[in-house]
C-alpha positions as CSV (number, residue, x, y, z in Angstrom):
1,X,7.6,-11.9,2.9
2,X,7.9,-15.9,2.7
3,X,5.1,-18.6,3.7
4,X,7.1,-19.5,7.2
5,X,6.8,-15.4,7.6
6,X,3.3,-15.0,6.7
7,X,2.3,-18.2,8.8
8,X,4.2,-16.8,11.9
9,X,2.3,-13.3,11.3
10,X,-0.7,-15.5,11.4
11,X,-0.5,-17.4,14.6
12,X,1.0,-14.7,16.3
13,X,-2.4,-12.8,15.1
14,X,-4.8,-15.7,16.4
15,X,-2.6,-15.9,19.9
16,X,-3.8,-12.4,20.1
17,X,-7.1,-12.7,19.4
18,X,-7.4,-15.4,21.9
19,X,-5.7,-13.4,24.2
20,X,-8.1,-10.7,23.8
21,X,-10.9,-12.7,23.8
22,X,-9.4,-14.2,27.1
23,X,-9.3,-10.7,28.6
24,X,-13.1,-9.0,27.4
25,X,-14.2,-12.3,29.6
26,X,-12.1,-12.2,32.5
27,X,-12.8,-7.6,32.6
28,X,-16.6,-8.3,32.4
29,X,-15.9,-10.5,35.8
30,X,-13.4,-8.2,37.0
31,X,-16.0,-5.4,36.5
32,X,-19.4,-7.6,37.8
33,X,-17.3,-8.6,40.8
34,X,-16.0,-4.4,41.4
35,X,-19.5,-3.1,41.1
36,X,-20.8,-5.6,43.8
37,X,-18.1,-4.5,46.2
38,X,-19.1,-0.7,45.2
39,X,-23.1,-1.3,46.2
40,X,-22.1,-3.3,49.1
41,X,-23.1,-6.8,47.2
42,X,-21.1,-10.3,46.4
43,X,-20.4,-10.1,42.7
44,X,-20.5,-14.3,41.2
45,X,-19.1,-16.4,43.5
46,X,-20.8,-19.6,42.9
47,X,-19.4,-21.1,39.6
48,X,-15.8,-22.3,39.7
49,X,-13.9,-20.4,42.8
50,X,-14.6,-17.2,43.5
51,X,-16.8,-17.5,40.6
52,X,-14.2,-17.0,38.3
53,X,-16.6,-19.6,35.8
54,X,-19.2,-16.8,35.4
55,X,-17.7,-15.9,32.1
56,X,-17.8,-19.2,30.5
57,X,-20.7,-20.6,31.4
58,X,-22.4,-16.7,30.1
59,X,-21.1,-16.9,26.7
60,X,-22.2,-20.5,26.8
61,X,-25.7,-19.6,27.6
62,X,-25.9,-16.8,25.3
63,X,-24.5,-18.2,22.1
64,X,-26.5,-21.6,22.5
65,X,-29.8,-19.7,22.9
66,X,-32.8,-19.3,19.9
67,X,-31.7,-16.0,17.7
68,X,-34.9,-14.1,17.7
69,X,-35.8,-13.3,13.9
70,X,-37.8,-10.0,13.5
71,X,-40.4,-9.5,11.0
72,X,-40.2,-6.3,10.0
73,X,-36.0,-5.7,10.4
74,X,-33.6,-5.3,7.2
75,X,-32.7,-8.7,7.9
76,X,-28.5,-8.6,6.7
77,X,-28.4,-5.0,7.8
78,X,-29.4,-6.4,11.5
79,X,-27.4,-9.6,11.4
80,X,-24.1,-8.8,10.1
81,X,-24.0,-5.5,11.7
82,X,-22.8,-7.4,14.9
83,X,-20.1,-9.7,13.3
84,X,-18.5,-6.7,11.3
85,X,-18.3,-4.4,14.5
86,X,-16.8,-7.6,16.4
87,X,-14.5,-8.1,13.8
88,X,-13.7,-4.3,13.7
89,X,-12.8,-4.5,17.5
90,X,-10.3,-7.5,16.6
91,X,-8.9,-6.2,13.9
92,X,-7.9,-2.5,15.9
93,X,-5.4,-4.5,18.0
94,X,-3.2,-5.3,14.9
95,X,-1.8,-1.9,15.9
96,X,0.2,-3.3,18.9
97,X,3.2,-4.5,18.4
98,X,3.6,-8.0,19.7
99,X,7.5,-9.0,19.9
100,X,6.6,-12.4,18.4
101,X,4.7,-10.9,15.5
102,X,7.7,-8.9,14.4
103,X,5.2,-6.2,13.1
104,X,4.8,-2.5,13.3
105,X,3.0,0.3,12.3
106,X,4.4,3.2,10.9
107,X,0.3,4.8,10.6
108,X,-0.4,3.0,13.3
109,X,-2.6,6.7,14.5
110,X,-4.4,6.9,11.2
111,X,-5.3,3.6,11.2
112,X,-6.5,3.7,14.6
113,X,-8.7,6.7,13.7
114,X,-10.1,5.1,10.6
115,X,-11.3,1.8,12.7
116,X,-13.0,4.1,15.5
117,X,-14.9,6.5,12.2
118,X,-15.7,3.1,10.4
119,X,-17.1,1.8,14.2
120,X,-19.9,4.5,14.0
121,X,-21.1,3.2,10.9
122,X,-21.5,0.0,12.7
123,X,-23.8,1.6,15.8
124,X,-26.3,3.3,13.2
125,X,-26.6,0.0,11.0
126,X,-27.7,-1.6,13.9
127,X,-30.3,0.9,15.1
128,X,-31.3,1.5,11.8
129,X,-32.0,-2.3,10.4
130,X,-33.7,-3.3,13.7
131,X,-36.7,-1.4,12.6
132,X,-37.5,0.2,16.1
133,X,-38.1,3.2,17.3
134,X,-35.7,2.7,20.8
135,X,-33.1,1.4,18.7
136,X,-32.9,4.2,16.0
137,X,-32.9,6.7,18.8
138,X,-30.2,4.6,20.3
139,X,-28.4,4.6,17.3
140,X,-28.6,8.4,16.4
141,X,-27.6,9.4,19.7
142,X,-24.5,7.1,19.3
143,X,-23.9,8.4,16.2
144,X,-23.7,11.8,17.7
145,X,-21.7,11.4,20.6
146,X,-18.9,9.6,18.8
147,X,-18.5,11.9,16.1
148,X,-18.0,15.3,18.1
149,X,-15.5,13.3,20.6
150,X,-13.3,11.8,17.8
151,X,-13.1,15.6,17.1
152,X,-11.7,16.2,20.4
153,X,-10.1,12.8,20.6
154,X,-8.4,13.5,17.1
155,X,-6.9,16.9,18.1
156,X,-5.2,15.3,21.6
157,X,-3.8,12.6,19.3
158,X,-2.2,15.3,17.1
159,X,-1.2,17.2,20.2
160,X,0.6,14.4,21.6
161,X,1.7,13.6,17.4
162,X,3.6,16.9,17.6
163,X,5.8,15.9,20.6
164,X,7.2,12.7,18.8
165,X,6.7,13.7,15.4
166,X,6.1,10.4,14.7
167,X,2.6,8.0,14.0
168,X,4.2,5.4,15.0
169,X,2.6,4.2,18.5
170,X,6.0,2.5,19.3
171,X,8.0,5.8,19.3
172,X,6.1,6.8,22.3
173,X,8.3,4.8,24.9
174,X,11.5,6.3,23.4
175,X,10.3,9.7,24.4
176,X,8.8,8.3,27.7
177,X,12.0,6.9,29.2
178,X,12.7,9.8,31.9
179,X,9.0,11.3,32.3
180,X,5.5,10.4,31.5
181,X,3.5,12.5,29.1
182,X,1.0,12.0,31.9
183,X,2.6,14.5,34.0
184,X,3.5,17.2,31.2
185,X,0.0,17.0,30.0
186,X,-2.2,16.3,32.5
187,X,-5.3,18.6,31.9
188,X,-5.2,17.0,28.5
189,X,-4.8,13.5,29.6
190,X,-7.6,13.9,31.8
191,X,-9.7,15.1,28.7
192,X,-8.5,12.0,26.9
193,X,-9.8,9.6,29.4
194,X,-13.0,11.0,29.1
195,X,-13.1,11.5,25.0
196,X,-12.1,7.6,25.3
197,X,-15.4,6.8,28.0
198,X,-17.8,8.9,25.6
199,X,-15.9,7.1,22.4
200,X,-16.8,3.5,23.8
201,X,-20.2,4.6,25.3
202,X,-19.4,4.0,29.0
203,X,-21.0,5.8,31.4
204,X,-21.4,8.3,32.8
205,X,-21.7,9.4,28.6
206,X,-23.8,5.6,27.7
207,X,-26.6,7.6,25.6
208,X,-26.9,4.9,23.5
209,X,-27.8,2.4,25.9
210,X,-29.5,4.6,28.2
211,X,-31.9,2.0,29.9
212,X,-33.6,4.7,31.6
213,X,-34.4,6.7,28.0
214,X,-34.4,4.1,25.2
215,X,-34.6,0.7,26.9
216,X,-31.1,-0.5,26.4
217,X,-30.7,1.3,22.7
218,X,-29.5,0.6,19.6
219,X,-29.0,-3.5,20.7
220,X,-32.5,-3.4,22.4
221,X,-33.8,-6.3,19.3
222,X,-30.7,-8.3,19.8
223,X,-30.4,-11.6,21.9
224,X,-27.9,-14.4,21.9
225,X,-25.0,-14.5,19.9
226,X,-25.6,-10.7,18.2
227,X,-25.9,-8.8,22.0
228,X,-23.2,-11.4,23.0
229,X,-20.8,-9.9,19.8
230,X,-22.3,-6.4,20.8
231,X,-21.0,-6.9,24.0
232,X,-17.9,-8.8,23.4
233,X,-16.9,-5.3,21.2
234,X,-17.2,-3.2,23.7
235,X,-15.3,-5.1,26.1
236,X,-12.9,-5.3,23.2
237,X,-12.8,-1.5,22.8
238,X,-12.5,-1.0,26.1
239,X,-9.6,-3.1,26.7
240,X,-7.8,-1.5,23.8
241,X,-8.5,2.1,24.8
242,X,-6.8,1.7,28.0
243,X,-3.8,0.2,26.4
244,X,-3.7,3.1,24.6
245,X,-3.7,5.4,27.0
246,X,-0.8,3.5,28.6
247,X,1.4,3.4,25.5
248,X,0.6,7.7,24.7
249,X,0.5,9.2,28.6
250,X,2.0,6.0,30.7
251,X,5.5,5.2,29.7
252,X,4.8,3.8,26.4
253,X,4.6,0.0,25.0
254,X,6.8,-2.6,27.0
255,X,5.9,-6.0,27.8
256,X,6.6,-6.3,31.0
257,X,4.7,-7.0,35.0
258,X,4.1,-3.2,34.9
259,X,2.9,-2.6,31.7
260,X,0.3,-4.9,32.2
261,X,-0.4,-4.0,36.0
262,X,-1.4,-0.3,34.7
263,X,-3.6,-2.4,32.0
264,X,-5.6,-3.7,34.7
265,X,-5.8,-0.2,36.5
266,X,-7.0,2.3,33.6
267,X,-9.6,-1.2,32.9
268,X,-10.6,-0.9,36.8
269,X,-11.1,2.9,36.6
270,X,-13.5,2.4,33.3
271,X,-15.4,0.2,35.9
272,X,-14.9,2.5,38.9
273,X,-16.6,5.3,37.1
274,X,-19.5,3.1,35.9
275,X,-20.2,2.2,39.5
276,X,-20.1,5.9,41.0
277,X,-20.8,8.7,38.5
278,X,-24.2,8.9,37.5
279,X,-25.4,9.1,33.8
280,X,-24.9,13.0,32.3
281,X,-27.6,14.5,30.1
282,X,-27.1,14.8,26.5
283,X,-27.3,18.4,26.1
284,X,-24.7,18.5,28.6
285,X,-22.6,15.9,27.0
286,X,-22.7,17.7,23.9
287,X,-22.0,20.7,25.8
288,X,-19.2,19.6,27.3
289,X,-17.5,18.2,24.0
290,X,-17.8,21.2,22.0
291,X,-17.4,24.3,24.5
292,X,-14.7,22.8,27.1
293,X,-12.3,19.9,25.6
294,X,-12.3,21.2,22.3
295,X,-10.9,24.7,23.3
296,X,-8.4,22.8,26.1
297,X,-7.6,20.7,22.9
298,X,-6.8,23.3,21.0
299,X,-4.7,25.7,22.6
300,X,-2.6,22.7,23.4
301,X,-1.9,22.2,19.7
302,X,-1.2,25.7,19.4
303,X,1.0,25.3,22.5
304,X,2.7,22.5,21.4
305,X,3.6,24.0,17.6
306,X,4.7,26.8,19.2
307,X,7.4,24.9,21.4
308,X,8.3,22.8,18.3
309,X,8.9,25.9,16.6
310,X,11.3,27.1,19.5
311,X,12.9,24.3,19.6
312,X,13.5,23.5,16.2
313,X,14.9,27.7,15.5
314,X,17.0,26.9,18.5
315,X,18.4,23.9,16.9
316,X,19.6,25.6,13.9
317,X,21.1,28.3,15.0
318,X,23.5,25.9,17.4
């Protein structure tokens, strides 16, 4: 690879990021402004038109404000924590494949599972190094959650894997052309969606922010600029997931009006289930993970090896 190369690769990585970055703001409106339609509210409306400002002028307010220093907390533990998992969130979208960046995965699955494992680590830090009781329950119950549904989330991946025979994310739209894996699989793209809520802690499965419980969790000590990264991550992950879900059950990657008009829907339903499912319990969460979509996950592998068997005797003998 030449300089020009690597300094294309570059700028096509920081027009992304800024993109992103562009997007977590304008979903945290998109989702303010839904939820005040849902309790029969105005969302903002005051700053800019429509309120379409609010963003801004939050991040603004948060990252100029006094970072609280605790007493008591693992002081590197508690203030890096938020940076790495930020930077964690950033460096996930490497795995799409931009046209201008000329880049593509061919692991692009594996890697994906190894940023969400390394994420967890991230969530107990946090808890841990605040040095509070809230947040280490926060943390532990986060902990939890995200390691049985990247169980379940793991074996749809490899269900799906089995179809294209392929990690590469890209090869998805090849196979999606005439139908969507959305309609072949549905029972298991339905489990997906919810292993991908629990994965980025959005309720109805937000254990580790339970407000109710724990008083806002594992980021209960952290103000300013660490619960703005915090949130900025989440926003991130949540942004991601549902591009994800596009490019593996919605007719693959393509840059195109559509492509990014389903973006915005799968976003909007993470919101429309925030504003009308109320928050499970964790036994039942736990439950529901390890005695209903770990089964359905399951016998769809089996299904699925068994049809690439079929398929692949059949081929042979012609």
């Amino acid at each position: 690879m030449s300089n020009m190369d690597m300094l294309n690769y570059l700028f096509g990585m920081l027009v992304l990021m800024l993109g992103v970055l562009i997007g977590v703001a304008f979903l945290t409106l998109l989702e303010r402004k839904v939820l005040g339609y849902i309790q029969i509210r105005k969302g903002p409306n005051k700053l800019g038109v429509l309120g379409v400002l609010q963003p801004f002028s939050d991040a603004i307010k948060l990252f100029t404000k006094e970072q609280g220093v605790l007493s008591y907390s693992n002081y590197f533990s508690y203030y890096f924590s938020p940076i790495i998992g930020f930077m964690l969130s950033l460096v996930i979208w490497a795995l799409i494949p931009y046209m201008f960046n000329m880049v593509t995965f061919n692991l692009g699955v594996m890697f994906f599972l190894c940023c969400t494992s390394i994420g967890v680590y991230i969530l107990l830090i946090a808890g841990w190094s605040s040095n509070s009781n809230y947040s280490l329950l926060g943390g532990l119950r986060a902990v939890a959650q995200t390691i049985s549904y990247e169980v379940s989330l793991a074996l749809i991946l490899i269900s799906n894997l089995i179809l294209i025979m392929n990690f590469n994310l890209i090869i998805f739209s090849d196979y999606q052309m005439l139908i969507w894996f959305f309609f072949l699989t549905m029972p298991l793209s339905m489990c997906f969606f919810s292993s991908l809520l629990a994965e980025t802690n959005r309720t109805p499965f937000d254990f580790a922010e339970g407000e109710s419980e724990l008083v806002s969790g594992f980021n209960i000590e952290y103000s300013s600029g660490g619960f703005a990264l915090i949130f900025l991550a989440e926003y991130s992950s949540i942004l991601f997931m549902s591009m994800l879900f596009i490019i593996i059950y919605m007719g693959g990657f393509d840059l195109d009006f559509m492509f990014y008009l389903k973006l915005v829907f799968i976003s909007f339903f993470f919101i429309w289930v925030r504003g009308t499912l109320p928050r499970y319990r964790y036994d039942k969460l736990m439950y529901l993970c390890w005695k209903s979509y770990l089964p359905i996950s399951l016998n769809y592998l089996i299904f699925f090896l068994g049809l690439k068997m079929i398929l692949f005797y059949k081929m042979n003998l012609v």
